[in-house]
Residue frames as a rotation matrix with the C-alpha (Angstrom) as fourth column:
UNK 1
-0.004 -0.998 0.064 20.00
-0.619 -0.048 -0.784 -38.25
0.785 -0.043 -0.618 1.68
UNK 2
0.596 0.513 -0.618 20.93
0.149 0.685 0.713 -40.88
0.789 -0.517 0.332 4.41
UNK 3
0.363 -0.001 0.932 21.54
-0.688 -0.674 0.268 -40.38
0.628 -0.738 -0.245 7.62
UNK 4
-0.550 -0.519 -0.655 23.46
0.252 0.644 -0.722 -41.78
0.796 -0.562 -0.224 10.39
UNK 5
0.646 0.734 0.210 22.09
0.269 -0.477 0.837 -41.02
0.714 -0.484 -0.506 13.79
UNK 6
-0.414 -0.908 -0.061 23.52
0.399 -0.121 -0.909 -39.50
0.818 -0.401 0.412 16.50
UNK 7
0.398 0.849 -0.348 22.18
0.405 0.178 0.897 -39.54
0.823 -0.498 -0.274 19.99
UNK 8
-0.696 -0.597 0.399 22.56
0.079 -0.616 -0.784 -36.83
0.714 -0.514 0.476 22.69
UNK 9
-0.185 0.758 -0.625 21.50
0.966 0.256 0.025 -36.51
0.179 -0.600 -0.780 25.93
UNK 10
-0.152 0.116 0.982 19.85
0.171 -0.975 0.142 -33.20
0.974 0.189 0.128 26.89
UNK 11
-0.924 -0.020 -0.381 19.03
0.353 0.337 -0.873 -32.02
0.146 -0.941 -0.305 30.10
UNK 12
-0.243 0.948 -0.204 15.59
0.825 0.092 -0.557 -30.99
-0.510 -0.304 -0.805 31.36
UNK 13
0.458 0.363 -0.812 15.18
-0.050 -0.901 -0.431 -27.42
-0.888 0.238 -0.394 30.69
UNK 14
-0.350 -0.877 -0.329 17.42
-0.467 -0.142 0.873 -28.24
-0.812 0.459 -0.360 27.50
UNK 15
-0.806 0.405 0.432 14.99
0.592 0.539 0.599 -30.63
0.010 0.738 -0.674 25.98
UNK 16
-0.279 0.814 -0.510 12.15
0.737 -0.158 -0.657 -28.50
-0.615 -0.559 -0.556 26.87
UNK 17
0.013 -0.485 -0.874 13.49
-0.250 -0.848 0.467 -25.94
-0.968 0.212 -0.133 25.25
UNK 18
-0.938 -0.307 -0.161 14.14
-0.214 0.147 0.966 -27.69
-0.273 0.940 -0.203 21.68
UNK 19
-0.914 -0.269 0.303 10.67
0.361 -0.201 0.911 -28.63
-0.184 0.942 0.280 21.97
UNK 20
0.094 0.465 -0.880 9.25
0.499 -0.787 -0.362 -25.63
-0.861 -0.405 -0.307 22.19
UNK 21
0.127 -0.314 -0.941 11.23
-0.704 -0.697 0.137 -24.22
-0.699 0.645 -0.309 19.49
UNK 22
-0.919 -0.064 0.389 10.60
0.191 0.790 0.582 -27.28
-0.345 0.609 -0.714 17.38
UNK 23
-0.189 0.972 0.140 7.12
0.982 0.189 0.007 -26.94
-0.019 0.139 -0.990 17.70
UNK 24
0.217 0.542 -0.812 7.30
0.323 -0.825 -0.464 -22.92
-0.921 -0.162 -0.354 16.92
UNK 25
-0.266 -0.148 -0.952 9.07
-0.874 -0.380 0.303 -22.93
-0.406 0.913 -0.028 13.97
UNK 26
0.405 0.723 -0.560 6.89
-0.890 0.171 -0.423 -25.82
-0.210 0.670 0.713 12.37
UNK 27
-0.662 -0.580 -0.475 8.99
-0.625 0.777 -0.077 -28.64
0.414 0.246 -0.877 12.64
UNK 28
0.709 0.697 -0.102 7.16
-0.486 0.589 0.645 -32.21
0.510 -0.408 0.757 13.18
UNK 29
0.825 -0.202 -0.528 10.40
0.505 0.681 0.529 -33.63
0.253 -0.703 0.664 15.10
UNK 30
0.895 -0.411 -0.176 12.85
-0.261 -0.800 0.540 -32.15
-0.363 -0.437 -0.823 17.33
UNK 31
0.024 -0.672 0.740 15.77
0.668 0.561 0.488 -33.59
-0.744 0.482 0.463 14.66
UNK 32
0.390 0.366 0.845 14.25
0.857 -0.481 -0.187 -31.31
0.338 0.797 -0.501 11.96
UNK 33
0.949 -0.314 0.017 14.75
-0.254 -0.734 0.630 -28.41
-0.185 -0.603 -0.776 14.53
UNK 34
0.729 -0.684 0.019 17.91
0.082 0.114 0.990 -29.36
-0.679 -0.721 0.139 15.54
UNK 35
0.014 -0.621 0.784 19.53
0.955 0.240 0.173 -30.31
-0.295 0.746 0.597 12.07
UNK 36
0.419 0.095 0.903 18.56
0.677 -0.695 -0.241 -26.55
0.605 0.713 -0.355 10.69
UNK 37
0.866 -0.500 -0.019 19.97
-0.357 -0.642 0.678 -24.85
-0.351 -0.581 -0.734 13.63
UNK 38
0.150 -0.850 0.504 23.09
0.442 0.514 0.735 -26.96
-0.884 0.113 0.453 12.96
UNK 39
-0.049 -0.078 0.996 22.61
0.993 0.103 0.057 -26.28
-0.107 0.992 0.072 9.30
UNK 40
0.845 0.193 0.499 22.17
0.256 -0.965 -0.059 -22.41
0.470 0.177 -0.865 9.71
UNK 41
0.468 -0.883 -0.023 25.75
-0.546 -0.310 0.779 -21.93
-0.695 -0.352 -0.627 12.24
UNK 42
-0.064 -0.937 0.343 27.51
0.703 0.201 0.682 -23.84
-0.708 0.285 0.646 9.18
UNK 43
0.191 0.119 0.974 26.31
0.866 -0.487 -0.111 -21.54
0.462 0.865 -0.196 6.32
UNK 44
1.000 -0.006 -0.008 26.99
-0.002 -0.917 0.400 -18.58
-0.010 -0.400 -0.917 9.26
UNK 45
0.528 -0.849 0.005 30.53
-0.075 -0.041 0.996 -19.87
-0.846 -0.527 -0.086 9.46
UNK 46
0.115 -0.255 0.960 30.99
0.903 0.430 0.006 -20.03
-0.414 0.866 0.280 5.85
UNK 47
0.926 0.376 -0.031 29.55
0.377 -0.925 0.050 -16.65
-0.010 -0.058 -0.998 5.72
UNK 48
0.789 -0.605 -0.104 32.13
-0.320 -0.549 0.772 -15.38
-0.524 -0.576 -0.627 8.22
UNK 49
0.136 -0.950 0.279 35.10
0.246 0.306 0.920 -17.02
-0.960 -0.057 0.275 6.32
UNK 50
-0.029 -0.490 0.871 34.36
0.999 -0.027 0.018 -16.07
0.015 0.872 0.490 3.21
UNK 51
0.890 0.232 0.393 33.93
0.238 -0.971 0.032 -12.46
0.389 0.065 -0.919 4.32
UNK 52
0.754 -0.657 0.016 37.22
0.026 0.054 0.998 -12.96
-0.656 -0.752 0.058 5.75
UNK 53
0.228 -0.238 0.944 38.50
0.793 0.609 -0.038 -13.66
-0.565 0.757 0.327 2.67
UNK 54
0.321 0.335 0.886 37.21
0.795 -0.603 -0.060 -11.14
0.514 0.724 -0.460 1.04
UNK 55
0.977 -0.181 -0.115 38.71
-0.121 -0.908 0.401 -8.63
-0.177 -0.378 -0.909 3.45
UNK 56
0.412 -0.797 0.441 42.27
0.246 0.564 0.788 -10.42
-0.877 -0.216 0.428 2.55
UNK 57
0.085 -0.023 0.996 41.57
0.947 0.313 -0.074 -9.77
-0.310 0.950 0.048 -0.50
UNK 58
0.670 0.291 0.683 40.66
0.483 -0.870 -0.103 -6.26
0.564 0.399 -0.723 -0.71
UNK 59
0.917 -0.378 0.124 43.88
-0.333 -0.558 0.760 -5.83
-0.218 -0.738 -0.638 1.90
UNK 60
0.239 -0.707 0.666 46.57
0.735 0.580 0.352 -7.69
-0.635 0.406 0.658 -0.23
UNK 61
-0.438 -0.866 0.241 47.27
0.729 -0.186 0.658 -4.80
-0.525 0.465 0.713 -2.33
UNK 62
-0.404 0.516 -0.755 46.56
-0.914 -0.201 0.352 -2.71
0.030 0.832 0.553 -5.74
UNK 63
0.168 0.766 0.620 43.88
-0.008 0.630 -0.776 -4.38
-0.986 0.125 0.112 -7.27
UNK 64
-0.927 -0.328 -0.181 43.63
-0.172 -0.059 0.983 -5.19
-0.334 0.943 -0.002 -11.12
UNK 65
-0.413 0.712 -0.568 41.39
-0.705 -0.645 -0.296 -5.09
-0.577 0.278 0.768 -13.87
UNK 66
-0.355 0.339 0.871 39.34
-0.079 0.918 -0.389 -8.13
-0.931 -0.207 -0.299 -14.05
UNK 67
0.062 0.892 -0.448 38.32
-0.754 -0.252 -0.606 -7.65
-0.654 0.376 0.657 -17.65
UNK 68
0.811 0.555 0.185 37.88
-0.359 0.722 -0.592 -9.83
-0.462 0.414 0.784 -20.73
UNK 69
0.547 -0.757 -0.359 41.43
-0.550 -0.001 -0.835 -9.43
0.632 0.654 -0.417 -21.84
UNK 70
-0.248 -0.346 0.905 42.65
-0.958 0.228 -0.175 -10.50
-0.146 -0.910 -0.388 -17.84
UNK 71
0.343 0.430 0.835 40.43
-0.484 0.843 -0.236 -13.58
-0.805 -0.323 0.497 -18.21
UNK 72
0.972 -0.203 -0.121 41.82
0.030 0.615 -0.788 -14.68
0.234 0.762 0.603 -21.72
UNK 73
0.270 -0.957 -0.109 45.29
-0.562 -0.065 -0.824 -14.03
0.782 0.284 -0.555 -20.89
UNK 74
-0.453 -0.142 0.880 44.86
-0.830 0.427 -0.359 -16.47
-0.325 -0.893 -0.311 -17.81
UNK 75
0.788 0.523 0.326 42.60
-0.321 0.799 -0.508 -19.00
-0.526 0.296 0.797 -19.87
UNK 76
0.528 -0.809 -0.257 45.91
-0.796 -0.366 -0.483 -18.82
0.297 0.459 -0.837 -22.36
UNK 77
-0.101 -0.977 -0.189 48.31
-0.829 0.188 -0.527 -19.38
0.550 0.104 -0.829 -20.04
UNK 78
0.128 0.140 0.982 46.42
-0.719 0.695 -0.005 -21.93
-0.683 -0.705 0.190 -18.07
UNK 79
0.963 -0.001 0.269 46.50
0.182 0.739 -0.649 -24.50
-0.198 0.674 0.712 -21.50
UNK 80
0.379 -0.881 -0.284 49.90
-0.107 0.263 -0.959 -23.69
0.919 0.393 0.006 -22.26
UNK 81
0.418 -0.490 -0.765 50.91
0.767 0.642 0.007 -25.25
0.487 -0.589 0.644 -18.87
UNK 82
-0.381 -0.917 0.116 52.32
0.442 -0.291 -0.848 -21.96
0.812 -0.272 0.517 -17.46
UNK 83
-0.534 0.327 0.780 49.74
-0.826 -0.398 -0.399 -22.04
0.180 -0.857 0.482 -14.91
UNK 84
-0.933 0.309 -0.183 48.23
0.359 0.827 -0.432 -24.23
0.018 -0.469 -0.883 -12.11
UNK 85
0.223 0.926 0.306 43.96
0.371 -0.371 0.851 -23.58
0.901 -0.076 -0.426 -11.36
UNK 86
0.629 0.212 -0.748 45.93
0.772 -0.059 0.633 -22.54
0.090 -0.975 -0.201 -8.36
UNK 87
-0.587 -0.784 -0.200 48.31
0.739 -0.620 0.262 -20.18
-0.330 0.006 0.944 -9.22
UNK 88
0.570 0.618 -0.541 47.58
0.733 -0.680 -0.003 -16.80
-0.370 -0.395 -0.841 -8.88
UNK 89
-0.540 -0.836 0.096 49.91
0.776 -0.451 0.442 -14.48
-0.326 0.313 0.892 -11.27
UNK 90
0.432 0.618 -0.657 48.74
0.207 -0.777 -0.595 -10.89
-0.878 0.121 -0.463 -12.07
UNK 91
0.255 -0.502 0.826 49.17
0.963 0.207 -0.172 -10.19
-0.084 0.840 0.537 -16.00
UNK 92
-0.909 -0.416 0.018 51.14
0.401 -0.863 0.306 -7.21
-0.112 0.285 0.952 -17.35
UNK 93
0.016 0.653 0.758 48.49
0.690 -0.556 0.464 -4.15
0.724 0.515 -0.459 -18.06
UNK 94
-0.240 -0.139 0.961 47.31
0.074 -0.989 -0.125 -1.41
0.968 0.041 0.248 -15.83
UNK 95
-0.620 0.172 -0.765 46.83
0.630 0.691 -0.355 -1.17
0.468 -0.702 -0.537 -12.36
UNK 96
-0.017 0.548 0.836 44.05
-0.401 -0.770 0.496 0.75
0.916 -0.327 0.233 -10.76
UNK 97
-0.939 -0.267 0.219 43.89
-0.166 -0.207 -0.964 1.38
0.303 -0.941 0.150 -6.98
UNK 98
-0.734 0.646 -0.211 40.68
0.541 0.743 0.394 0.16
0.412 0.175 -0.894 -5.38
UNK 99
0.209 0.917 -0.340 37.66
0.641 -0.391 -0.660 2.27
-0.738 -0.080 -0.670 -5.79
UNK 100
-0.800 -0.330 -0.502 38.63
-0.422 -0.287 0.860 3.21
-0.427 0.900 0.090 -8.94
């Protein structure tokens, strides 16, 4: 993948630091280091939003039954035009309460 660069200054104990911890976890340049920290706090903040989510979710009501009828009657109505991939409509059937 290419790369742009981006150049920061650090201060003493700050560069020292990176590499140290460049050179403990096996990296051959304190970039390498630096990018996977970077790259681990975005997959933590992804984490954290989609667990956010998911509590929205599981606080937004009854729940419904995800089964094979649910998913054809939404494949259905998504070709006959009476849904968007964004619309969100619960079909007619039973509702069960969550931990059911």
């Amino acid at each position: 993948m290419a790369s742009d660069s981006l150049y920061i200054s650090l201060n003493e104990p700050l560069k020292s630091f990176v590499e140290e911890q460049t050179a403990a976890a096996g990296f051959a340049r304190p970039d390498e280091y630096v990018s996977a920290v970077l790259n681990a706090e975005r997959r933590r903040k992804a984490e954290d939003e989609l667990e956010q989510l998911l509590l929205e979710g599981l606080n937004s009501g009854p729940s419904i039954e995800a089964n094979e009828e649910f998913w054809n009657e939404k494949l259905r109505r998504l070709r006959n035009g009476e849904l968007t991939p964004r619309q969100h409509h619960e079909p007619a059937g039973p509702r069960h309460a969550h931990g059911e």
